[in-house]
C-alpha positions as CSV (number, residue, x, y, z in Angstrom):
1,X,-8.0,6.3,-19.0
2,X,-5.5,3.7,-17.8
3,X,-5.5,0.1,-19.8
4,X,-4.9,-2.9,-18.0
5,X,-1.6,-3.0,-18.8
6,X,-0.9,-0.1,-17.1
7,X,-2.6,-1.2,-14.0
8,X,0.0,-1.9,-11.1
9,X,-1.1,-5.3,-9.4
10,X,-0.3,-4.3,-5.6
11,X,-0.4,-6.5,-2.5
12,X,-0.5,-5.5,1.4
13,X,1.8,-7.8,3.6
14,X,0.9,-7.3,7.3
15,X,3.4,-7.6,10.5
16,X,2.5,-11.4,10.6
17,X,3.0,-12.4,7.1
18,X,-0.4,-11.7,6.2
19,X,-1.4,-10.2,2.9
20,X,-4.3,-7.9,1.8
21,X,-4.9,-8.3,-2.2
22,X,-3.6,-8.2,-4.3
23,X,-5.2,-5.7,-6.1
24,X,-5.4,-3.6,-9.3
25,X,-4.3,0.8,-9.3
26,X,-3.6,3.0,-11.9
27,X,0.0,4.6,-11.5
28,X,-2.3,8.2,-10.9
29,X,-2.9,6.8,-7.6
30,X,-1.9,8.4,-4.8
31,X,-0.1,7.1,-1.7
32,X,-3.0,8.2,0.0
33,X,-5.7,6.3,-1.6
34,X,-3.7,3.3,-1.3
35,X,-4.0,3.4,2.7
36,X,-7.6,4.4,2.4
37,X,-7.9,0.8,0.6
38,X,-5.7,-0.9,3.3
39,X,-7.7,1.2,6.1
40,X,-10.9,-0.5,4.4
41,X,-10.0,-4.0,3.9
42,X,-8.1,-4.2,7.3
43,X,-9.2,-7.7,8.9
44,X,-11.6,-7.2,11.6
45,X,-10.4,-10.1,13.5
46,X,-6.7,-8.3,14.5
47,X,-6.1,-6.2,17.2
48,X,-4.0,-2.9,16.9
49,X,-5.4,-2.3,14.2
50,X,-4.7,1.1,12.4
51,X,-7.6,3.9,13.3
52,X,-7.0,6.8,10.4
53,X,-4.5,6.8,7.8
54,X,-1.6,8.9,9.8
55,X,-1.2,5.3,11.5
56,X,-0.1,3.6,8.2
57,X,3.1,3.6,6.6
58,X,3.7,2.2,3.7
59,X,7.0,0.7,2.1
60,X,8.0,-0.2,-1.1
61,X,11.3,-1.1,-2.5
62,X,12.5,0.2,1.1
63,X,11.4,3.3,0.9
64,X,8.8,4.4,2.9
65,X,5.9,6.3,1.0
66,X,5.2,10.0,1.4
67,X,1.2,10.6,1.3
68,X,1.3,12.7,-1.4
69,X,3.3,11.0,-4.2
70,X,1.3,8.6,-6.5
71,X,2.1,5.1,-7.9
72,X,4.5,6.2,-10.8
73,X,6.2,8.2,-8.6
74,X,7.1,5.8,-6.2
75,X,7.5,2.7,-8.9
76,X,11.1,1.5,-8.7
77,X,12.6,-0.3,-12.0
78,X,12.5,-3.5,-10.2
79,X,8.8,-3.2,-9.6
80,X,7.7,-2.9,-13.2
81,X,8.0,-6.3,-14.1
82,X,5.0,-6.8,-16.7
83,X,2.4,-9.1,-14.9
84,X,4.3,-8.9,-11.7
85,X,2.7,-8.5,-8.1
86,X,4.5,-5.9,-6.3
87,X,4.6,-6.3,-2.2
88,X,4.0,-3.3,-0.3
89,X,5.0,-3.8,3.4
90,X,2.0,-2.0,5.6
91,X,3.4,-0.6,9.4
92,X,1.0,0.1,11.8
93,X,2.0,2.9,13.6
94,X,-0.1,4.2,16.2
95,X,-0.1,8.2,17.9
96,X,1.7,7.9,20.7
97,X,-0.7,8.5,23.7
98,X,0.2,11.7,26.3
């Protein structure tokens, strides 16, 4: 089990400057689970929301996030700053309608 320390403090900024969080993950945490949590605490209040988790994208460190990495995978040197708050920039993305 993961100590405290070696919880990653992540927090969501939105297309308006907005942030979700920050909040605590282990570095076993996947990409996925991450938009899961960001599909969950989306504000009600804005519109275009994202429906399902293929409308998210994530980036970090400019790189954007591949579903099936975890946190340690994805952690770049200048994101491990002991008691630092990484910002992960959150894209809504909706399917493009046919």
């Amino acid at each position: 089990m993961a100590s405290v320390q070696d919880q990653l403090e992540i927090k969501f900024r939105l297309i308006d400057g907005s942030d979700i969080g920050p909040k605590t993950f282990p570095p076993a945490t996947s990409v996925a689970t991450l938009k899961e949590s960001v599909l969950a605490q989306w504000p009600k209040e804005k519109e275009n929301g994202p429906r399902t988790m293929k409308d998210v994208k994530l980036i970090s460190a400019g790189k954007i996030l591949e579903n099936n990495k975890t946190l340690g995978e994805c952690q770049s040197p200048l994101c491990s700053i002991p008691g630092g708050v990484t910002t992960m920039h959150v894209i809504v993305q909706p399917p493009l309608e046919k």
